[in-house]
N, C-alpha and C positions, 0 to 999 in steps of 0.2 A: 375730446374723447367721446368716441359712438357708448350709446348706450348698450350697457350689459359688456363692453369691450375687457372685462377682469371676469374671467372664468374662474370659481372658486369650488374646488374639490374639498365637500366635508365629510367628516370620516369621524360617527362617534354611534355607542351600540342603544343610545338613548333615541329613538324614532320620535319623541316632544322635543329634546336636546335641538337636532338636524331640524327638525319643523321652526322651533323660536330661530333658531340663529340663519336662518337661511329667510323669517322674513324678516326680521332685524336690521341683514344683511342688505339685502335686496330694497332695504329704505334706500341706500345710498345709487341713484343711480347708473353707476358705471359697472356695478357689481350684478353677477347675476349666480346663483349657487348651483347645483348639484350636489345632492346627499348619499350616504354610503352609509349603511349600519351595522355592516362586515367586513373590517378590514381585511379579511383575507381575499376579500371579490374585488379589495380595491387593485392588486394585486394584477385584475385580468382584464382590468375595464382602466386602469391608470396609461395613460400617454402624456409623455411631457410636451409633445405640441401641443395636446385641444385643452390642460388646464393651466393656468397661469400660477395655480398657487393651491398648496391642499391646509386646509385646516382640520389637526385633527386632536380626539382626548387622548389622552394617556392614559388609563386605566380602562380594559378592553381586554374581553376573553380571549384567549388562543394567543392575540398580538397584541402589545401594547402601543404604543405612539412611537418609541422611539424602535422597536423591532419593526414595526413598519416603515419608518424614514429609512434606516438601515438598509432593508429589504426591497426597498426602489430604486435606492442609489445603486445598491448591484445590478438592478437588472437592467436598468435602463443608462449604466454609467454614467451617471448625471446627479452629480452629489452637490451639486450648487442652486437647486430649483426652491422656488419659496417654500417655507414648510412653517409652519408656524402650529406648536402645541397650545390648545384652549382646553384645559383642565380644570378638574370645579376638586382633587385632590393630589396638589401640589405640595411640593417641599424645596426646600432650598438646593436637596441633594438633588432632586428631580430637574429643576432647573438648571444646575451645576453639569448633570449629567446630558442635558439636551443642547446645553450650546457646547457644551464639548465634543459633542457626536458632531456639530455643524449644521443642528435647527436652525432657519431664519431668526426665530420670534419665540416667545413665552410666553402666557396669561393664563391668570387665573379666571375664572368665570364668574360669574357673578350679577347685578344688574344691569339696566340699560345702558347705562355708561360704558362697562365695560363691553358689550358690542359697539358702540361706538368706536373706543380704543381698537377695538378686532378692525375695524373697518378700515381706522387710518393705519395701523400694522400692514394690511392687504395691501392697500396701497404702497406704501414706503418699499414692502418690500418687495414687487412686482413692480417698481420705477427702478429700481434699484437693479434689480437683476435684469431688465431691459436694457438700459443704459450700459452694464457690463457690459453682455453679449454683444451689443453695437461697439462701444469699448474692443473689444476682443477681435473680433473681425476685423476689424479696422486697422488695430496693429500687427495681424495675422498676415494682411494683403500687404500693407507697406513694407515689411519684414523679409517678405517674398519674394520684391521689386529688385533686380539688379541694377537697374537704374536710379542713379543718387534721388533721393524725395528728402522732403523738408517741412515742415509747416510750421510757422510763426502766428504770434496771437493778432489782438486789433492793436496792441503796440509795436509791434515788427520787431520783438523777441523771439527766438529761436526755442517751442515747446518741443518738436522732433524730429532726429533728422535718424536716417538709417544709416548703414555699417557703409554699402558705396557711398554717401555723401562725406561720411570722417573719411574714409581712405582718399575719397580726391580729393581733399582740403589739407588731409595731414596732419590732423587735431583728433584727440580724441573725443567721442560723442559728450563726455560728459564736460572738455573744455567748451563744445560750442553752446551747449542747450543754457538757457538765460541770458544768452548776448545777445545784443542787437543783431542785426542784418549785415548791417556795416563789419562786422569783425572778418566777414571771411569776402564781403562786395564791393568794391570803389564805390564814391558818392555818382557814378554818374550811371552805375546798375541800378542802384538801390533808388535814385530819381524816377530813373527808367520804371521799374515796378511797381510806382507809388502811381506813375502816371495808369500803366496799365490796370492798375488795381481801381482805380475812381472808373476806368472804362466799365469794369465787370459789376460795381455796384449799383453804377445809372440803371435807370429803368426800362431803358433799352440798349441798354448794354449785353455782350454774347455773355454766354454761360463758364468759358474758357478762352486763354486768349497766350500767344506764344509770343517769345521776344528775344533778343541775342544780351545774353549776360555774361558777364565773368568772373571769374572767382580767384580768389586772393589764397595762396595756399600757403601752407605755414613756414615754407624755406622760401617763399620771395616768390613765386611761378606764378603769373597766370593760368588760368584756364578758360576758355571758350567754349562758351553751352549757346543751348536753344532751351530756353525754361517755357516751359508748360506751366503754366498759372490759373487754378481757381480756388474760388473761396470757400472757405467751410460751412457745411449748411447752418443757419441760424433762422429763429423767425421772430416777426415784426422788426423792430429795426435797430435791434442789438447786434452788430456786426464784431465774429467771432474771430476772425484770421483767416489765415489761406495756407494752401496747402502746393506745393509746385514739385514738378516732376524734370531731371535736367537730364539732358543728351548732349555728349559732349561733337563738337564738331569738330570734322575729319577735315586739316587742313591742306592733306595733300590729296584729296579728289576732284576731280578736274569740273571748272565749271562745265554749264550749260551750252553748247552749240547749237546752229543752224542747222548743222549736220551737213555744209558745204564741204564742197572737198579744200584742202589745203593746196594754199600757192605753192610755187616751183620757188626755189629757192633764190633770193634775190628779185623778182618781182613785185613792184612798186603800183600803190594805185592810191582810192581815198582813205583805205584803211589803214595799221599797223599792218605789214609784210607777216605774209607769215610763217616765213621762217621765222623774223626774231618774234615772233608769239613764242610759237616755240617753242625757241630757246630760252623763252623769259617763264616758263613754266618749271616750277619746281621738282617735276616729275620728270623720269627716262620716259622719251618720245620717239619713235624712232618708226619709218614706214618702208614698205617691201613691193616689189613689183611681181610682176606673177610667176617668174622663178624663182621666191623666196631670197633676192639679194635686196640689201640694204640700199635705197636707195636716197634712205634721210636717218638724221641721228644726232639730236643734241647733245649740249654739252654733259647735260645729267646721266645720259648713256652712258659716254666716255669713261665719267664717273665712275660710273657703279663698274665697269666692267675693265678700267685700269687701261684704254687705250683711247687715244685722240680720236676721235668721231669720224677726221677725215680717214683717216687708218678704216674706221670701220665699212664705210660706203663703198659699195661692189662685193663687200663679204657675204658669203652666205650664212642664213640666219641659221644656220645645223653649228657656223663656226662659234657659236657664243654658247652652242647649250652642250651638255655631254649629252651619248647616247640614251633615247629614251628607257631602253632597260635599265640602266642604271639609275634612273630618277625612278621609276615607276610610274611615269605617264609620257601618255604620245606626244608625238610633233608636234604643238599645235599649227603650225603649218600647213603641214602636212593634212591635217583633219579639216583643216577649211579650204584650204585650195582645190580638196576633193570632192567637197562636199556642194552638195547643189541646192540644197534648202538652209544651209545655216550660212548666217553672212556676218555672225559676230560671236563669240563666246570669251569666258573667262575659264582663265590655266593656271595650273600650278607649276611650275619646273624648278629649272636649276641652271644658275649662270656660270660661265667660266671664267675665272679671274687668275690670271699666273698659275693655269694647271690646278687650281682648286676649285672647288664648285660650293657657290653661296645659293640657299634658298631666294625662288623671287616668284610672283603672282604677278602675272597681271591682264590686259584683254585686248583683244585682237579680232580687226572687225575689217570686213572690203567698204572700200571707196569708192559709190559710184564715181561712174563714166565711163567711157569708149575705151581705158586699157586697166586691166587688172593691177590694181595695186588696195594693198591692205596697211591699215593705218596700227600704231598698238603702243602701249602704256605698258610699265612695267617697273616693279619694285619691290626692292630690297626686305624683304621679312622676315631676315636673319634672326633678328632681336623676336619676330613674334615666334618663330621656330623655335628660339634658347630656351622661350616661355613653356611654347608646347614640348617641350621635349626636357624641361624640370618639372612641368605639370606628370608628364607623364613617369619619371624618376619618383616622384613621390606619391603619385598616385600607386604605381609597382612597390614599394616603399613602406606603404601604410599599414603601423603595425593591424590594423584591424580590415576584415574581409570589406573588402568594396565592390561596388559591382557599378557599370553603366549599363540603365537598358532604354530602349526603342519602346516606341508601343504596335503592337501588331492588332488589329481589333480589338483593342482594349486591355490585348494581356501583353504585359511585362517581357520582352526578352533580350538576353544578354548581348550589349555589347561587347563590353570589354570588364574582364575581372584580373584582381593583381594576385599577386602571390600569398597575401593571408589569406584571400579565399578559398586559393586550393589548399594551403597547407590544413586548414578547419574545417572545412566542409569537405575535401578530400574528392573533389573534381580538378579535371584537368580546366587548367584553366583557359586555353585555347580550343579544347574538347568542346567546351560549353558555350561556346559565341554564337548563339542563334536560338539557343535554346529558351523556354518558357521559367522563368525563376520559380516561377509557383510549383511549377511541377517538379522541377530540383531538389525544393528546401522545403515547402509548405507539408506539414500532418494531414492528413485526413480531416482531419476533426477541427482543422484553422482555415480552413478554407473561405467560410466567409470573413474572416477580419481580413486575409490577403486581400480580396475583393472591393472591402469599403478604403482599404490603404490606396489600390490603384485609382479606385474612381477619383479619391480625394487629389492625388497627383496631378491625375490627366485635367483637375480641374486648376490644375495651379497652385495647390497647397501644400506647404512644407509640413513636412509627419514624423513627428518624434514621438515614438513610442514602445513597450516591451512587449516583445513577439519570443515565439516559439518556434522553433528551426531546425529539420530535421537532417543530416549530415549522411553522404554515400552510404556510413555502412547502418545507420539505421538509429542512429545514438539522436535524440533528442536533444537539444540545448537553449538554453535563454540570451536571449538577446535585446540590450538597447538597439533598434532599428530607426536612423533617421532618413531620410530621404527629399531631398531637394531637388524640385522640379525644375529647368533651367528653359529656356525656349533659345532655340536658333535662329540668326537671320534668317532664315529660310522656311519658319515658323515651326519646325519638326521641333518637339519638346525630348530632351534626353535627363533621365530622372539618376542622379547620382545617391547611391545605396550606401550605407556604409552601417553595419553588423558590429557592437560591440558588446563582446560575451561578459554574458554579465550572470551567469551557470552557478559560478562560486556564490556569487551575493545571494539571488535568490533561494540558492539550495540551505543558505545562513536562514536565510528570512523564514522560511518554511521550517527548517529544525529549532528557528524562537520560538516560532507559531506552537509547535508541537510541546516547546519545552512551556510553554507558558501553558496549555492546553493541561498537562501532564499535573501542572503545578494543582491545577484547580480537582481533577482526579483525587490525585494524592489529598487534599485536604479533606476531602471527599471519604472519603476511605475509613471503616469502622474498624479494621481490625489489621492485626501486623499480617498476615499474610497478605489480606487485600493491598497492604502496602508493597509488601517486596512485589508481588505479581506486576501491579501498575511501572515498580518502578524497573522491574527487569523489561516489560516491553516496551516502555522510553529508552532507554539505553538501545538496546536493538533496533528501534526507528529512528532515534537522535544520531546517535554514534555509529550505526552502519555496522554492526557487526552481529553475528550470530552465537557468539558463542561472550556469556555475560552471567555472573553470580554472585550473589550476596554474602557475607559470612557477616553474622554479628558476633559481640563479645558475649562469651559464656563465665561470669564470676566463678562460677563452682567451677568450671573445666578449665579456668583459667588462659582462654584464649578465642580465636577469631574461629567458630563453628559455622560449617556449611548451613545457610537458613532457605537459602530458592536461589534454583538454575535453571536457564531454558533447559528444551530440548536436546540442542544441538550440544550444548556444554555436556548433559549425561550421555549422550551417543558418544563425548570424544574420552569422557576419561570415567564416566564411573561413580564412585564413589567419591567424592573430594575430601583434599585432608581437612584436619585442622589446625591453623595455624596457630604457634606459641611463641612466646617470648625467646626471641632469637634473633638469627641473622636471616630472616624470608625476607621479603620487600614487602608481604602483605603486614608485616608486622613493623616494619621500619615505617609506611608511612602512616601507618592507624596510631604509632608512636606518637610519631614526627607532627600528626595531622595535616600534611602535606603532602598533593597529589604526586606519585611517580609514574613516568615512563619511558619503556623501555623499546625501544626500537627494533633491538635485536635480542633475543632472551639468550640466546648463544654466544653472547662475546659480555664481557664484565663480569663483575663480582652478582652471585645468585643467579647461576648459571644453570637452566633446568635440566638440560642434560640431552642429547642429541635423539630419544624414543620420544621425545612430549612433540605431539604435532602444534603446537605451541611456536611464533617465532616472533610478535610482539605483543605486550600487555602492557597498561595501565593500571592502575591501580589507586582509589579516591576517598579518601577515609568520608565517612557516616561522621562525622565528631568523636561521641565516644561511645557511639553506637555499633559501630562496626565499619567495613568495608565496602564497595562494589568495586568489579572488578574485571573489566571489558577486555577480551583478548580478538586475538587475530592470527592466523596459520600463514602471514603475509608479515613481511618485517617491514618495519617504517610505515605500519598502517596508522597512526595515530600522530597527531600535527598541534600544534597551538590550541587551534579552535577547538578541537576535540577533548583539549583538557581545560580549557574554559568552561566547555559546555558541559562536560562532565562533573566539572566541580559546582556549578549550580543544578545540576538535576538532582548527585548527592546532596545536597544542602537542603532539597525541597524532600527527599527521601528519608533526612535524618529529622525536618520538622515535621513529616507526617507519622512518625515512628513516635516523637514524642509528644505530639498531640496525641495520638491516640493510649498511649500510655497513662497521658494525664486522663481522657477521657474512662479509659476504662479504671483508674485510679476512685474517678468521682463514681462512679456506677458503682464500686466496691462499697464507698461510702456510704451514697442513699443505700444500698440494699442493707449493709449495717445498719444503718440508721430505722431502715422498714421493720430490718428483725428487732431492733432493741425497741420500737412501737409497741410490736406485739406485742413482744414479752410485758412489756409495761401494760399494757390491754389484759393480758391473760393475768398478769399479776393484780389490776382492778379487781379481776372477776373473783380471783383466790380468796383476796382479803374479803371482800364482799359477801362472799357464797359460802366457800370453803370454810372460814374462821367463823361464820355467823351462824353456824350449825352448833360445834362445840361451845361457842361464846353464850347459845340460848340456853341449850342444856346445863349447865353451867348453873345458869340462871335461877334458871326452876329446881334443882334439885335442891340447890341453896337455900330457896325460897321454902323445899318442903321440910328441908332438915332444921329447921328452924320454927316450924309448925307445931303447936301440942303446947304442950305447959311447960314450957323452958327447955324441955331435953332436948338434945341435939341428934340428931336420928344420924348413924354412925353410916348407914350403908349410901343416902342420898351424899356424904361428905365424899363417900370413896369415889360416891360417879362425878362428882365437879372433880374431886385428884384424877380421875381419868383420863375428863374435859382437857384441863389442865395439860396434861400431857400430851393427847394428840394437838394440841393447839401448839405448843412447844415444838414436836417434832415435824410438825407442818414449816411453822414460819423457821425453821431449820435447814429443812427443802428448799423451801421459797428461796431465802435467801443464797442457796448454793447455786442453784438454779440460777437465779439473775445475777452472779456473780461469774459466770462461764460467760467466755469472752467470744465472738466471733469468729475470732482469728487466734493463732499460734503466734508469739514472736519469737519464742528459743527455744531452741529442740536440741536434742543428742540423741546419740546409738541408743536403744531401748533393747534388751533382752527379752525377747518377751518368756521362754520359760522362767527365768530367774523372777521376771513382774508377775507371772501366774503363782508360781511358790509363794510369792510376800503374800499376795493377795488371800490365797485359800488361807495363810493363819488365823486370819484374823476372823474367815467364817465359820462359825458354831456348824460343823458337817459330822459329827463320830461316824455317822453308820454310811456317809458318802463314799462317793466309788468317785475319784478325780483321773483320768488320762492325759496324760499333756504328750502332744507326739511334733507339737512343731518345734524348729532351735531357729526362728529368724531373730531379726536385731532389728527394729525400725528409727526412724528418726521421728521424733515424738518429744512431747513436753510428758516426761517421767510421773508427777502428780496426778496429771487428769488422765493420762490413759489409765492410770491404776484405780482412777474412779471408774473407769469404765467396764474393767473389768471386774472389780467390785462388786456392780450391780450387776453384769451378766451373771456371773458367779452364784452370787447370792441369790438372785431369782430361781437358776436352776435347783438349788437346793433346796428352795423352800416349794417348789411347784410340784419335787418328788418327796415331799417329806408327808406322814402321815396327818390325817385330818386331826386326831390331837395338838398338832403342832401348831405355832404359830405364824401364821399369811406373813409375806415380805406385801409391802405399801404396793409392790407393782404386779402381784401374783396376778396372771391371765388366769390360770386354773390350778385345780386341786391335782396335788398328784399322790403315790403310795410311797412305803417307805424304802429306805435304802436307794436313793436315787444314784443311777450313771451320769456323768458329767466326762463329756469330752472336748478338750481342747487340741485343734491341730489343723496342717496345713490344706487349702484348697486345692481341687484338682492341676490348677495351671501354676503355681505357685505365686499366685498375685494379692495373695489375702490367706486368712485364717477363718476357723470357725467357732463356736461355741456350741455346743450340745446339748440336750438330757431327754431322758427315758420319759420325761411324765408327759402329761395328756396332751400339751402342743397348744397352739391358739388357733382356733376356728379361722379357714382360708381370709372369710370378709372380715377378719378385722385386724388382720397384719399390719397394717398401713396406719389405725389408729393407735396401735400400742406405743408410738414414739411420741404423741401427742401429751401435753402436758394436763394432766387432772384424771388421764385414763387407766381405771384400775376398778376389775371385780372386786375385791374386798371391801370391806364395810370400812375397816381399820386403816385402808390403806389410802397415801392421797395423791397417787398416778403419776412421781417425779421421775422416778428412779431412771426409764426408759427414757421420757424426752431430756435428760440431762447427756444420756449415751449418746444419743441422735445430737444434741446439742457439740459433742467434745468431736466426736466421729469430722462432723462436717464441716467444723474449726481449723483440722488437722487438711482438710482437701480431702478427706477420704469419702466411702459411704457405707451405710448398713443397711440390712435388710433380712426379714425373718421368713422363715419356712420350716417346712417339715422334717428333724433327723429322720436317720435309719432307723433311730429306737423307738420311733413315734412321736416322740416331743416335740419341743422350740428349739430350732435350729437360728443361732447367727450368725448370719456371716459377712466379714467388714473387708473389701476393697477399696485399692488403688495409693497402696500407701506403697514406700521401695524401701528397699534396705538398705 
């Protein structure tokens, strides 16, 4: 191997990385590198000729190792080229994941050793995919050969032979591969070969070397070849086998001549006469003088044409053939006896036998000398006609489009197409015999794969591949296209086409792709709408249809509720119902949990009724989620496949519905969890701050009342009973306070005039003015709303009550006496309010008064409100303060229903 002969493309965003391993590399002398430190440039500068092999990391901005490997094999369709990932942050999963993409190699990175290992990797795997490719070719060209080939090892075992070699043996490939030579050759072929074979290995021996063999076929026949013989390449002096090429020989072609003219019949000299030559020739023989009469004709004539020979000398040669229009070719007679530059051709015709006429070929040539007579051969090719003419039955026959074409400067055109091609591509099929295939079938936009398909052709290579194919009226479709290039004796190659629609599979494979694409979406997905959206426009790209909606189950409505529908669904009907417990189908199979459909919504039980442009649906339960429910204004729009794939896209619909349920279940959680933090925080701060105020006082007055000469000083006793007290009605608070729950679990109807009445009993108001003007009823836990209004309540009254009176814990401000207090409905009727006449809370600090410790009063310890804000946001509701009409504190609590 030349040095530097392994070109090695490295591909890593570390520029020390690419500098070590490339001279590491480059120790080895057959290696030489090229480095890359953006895989995305590798992308514009990568050619699978000029590198033999890319090494690259896997962990890389933009692209990593394996979206890079990925991202060559598409562009360069060439998913088999060495790739080998050298990473320094590997995993098992990584690994797992690169040879399953179809990496050459893996390593981790590390010391000198392992460039080393890199090196012999490089190699292994650029020997390796070398030998393929020669591999591949090899069996690419032999495959292609119509002519039987063979190759045996250096023990004269049978490693390969091709598909004409089993058909003219009559065995199949896999009975002759591992037997000897001898299974399908007499001992005196197989002599024969061993001898030619010692010729081709001498040292001046030819390169190839030909020889007459026969072949043993599996019902007892011989066969009669010409084997073309050489040996496989090998070097130094390991001899690997041989490889041979057979033509079978044609025993009824007439040997070699002088090119003398033939004796007169009965004429005797040194040689065999030649008439009985002859007659001793297997072949009709028969010569003409220059008015086209017979003036020789052996026995094989007689034969072929069912009259005694002598019968036929003096006939005119017109009496043995029918009229040339009826064959469809000339005299040939006639065409040479005219003719002044040709003095021999071959014909095709038609002989006459008992008023019938058999197919026969054969050739017709003048003989010199001093009188015009033309000498000619001729034979029976009935049997090759039955052939051509069951060839041609099932070539017209085949269910799949076929085509024969010519090459015209390179492009493709039609000989001969059968009847599935027009029935599929919707050309006439006689219309199109001359025409350019490309032009016919080919997209715009495929034009060059048509291109690389022909060259590959005109070079002799057989092409099986999926193409794209465009049809008369403009319909696109998928096709397996194989096409097998054939060459004539005559050296004109005719390349047989044959189209198998394969429209159905790929348009499966592309609705996987989508449905698997969908799946990853969907998990994707934070919230139930984002789910129904993803999964209404899968249904619409999956299932082909436009008109597609979701209903989930509603507990409280007790049934399947419209949740998302396209467009086209609201343009056909509106409003959708909702389904209940009954006789619908959407409720029979959300039951059942079993997909239904309906081909025709007008004929059976659940019959929608002859105004619904409706005329087949499906129908795919969610679990116990709900429904989807894909319709069609076309009856028998829905198939098998359709409700397979349907039933997995719901299935990915109903786990992204309840993944996200769990997920927004846990977010419920932490956020509970954040506010019970707080409170725990805020209640640190209470016990801490708040109780350490009355707890010192306390202290000291205790301390003075106790002071003097024993007496007990009666007023310092009264401030600790005071202490005492607010300390009491604190940790009171407190504990009420961190005792409100989060959340709601049981609610009922709530009146709320009848909760305003209980409530005002119980507040100390004589000289209050109370309105109560709403009668709603909510659902509510009955306790704590009535704390809630408790405290609104009671705030009002004490904000309007005169400054002799005594502060509620949460008074914002002072108000006069006889306060207004109103309760009643808000403008839209979606909430309630609370009112009163006193002084109001200054605009900046609305937003603190729900805060927990906030409160003007000296006495007071700022529960009352963040206990309201506490039950309010429990319930899903919210509040928020402002200014009444009468000038005071205004609240007012939304978004609760009745």
């Amino acid at each position: 191997m030349a040095a530097g002969d392994i070109h090695v493309l490295h591909v890593d965003d570390d520029p020390s990385i690419t500098d070590l391993a490339a001279t590491m590399l480059e120790r080895d002398s057959d290696i030489r590198v090229s480095t890359v430190n953006d895989p995305e440039a590798v992308l514009d500068r990568f050619d699978a000729g000029e590198f033999d092999c890319v090494v690259s990391d896997y962990e890389m901005p933009r692209l990593d190792g394996l979206e890079l490997y990925e991202r060559l094999s598409q562009q360069f369709d060439h998913a088999d080229f060495p790739f080998i990932l050298f990473t320094g942050r590997g995993s098992e999963t990584v690994a797992a994941d690169a040879l399953n993409a179809g990496v050459t190699g893996y390593l981790q990175k590390g010391g000198p050793e392992q460039y080393d290992l890199l090196a012999n990797r490089v190699h292994n795997a650029t020997d390796q995919y070398h030998a393929q490719v020669k591999a591949d070719r090899y069996e690419t060209v032999i495959d292609a050969l119509a002519y039987p080939v063979y190759v045996v090892d250096e023990t004269g075992t049978f490693k390969f032979v091709n598909e004409p070699f089993a058909a003219m043996t009559g065995y199949d490939r896999t009975e002759i591969l591992g037997r000897p030579t001898s299974f399908v050759k007499p001992d005196q072929t197989v002599q024969r070969a061993e001898t030619e074979l010692g010729r081709l290995l001498s040292s001046s021996g030819p390169e190839t070397t030909r020889f007459r063999a026969t072949i043993e076929t599996a019902d007892g026949d011989t066969v009669e070849c010409r084997d073309h013989m050489g040996v496989l390449p090998y070097e130094g002096e390991s001899f690997r086998g041989s490889v041979g090429i057979l033509r079978v020989l044609d025993d009824e072609s007439l040997p070699a001549t002088d090119g003398g003219r033939v004796s007169e019949p009965g004429h005797s000299g040194d040689h065999v006469p030649a008439d009985r030559l002859l007659e001793a020739l297997s072949v009709p023989v028969f010569a003409l003088d220059g008015d086209g009469e017979f003036v020789f004709a052996n026995e094989r004539l007689g034969e072929l044409v069912g009259r005694d020979p002598t019968d036929i000398l003096g006939a005119h040669f017109s009496e043995l053939t029918p009229p040339a229009d009826t064959v469809g070719n000339c005299d040939p007679f006639v065409r040479l006896a005219e003719s002044e530059d040709v003095d021999q051709f071959a014909y095709e015709t038609a002989a006459l036998v008992d008023g019938e006429t058999i197919p026969v070929e054969g050739r017709l040539e003048t003989l010199p000398g001093p009188e015009q007579v033309f000498a000619g051969t001729v034979r029976d090719v009935s049997d090759r006609q039955r052939a051509r003419d069951r060839y041609r039955a099932l070539f017209d026959n085949l269910p799949d489009p076929t085509v024969v074409t010519d090459f015209e400067d390179g492009e493709p055109r039609i000989r001969r197409a059968n009847g599935a091609f027009e029935a599929v591509f919707g050309y006439d099929a006689e219309a199109v015999v001359g025409e350019s295939v490309n032009d016919l079938l080919v997209p715009a936009d495929r034009t060059d794969g048509a291109a690389e398909i022909d060259r590959a052709v005109l070079n002799g290579a057989c092409v099986s591949r999926e193409v794209r194919r465009e049809t008369a009226d403009g319909e696109q479709r998928d096709f397996l296209f194989r096409n097998v290039p054939i060459e004539h004796e005559d050296g004109e190659v005719l390349a047989y086409g044959v189209y198998t629609d394969i429209t159905e599979r790929t348009t499966y494979e592309e609705r996987l792709a989508a449905l698997h694409e969908t799946a990853r979406d969907l998990m994707t997905a934070e919230s139930t709408d984002e789910v129904l959206n993803v999964g209404l426009a899968a249904a619409k790209d999956i299932l082909g249809h436009d008109i597609n909606a979701i209903h989930l189950y509603d507990d409280e409505r007790g049934g399947l509720v419209p949740a998302a529908t396209t467009e086209c669904t609201d343009e056909l009907f509106g409003e959708l119902p909702t389904f209940t417990e009954g006789d619908s189908i959407a409720w029979r199979a959300f039951e059942r949990g079993e997909a239904i459909v309906r081909q025709d919504v007008c004929e059976g039980a659940g019959v929608l009724g002859p105004e619904t442009p409706i005329r087949s649906e499906m129908v795919v339960p969610l679990g116990d989620r709900g429904v989807l429910l894909p319709a069609s204004t076309d009856p028998g729009a829905f198939d098998d496949t359709d409700r397979s794939l349907g039933s997995v896209l719901a299935a990915n619909i109903q786990s992204a519905l309840q993944q996200v349920a769990r997920e927004q279940t846990l977010r419920n959680r932490e956020q509970a969890l954040a506010r019970q933090n707080e409170r725990l925080d805020e209640f640190a701060s209470i016990v801490s701050h708040d109780l350490r105020t009355p707890l010192d006082l306390a202290a000291v007055h205790l301390e003075l009342a106790t002071e003097g000469d024993g007496e007990v000083d009666r007023e310092h006793l009264d401030r600790v009973a005071a202490a005492h007290d607010r300390m009491s009605d604190l940790v009171s608070d407190v504990l009420a306070w961190a005792r409100e729950g989060v959340t709601v679990e049981e609610t009922e109807p709530v009146s709320l005039p009848d909760l305003v009445a209980e409530c005002w009993l119980g507040i100390q108001a004589e000289d209050a003015d109370l309105t109560v003007t709403t009668a709603q009823a909510v659902e509510a836990d009955r306790d704590r709303l009535r704390r809630v209004f408790e405290n609104l309540l009671g705030n009002a009254v004490e904000h309007g009550a005169t400054s002799s009176q005594t502060q509620s814990d949460d008074a914002a401000s002072h108000g006069g006496d006889g306060p207004t207090i109103r309760v009643g409905d808000l403008d839209d009727g979606a909430g309630v309010f609370v009112e009163d006449d006193g002084p109001g809370i200054p605009e900046d600090e609305r937003e603190a008064v729900f805060t927990s410790g906030y409160t003007h009063s000296d006495d007071g310890n700022g529960f009352g409100l963040a206990i309201v804000d506490q039950i309010v946001e429990a319930h899903g509701w919210e509040i928020r303060v402002t200014e009444s009409e009468l000038g005071g504190a205004r609240f007012e609590m939304t978004g609760f229903e009745g």
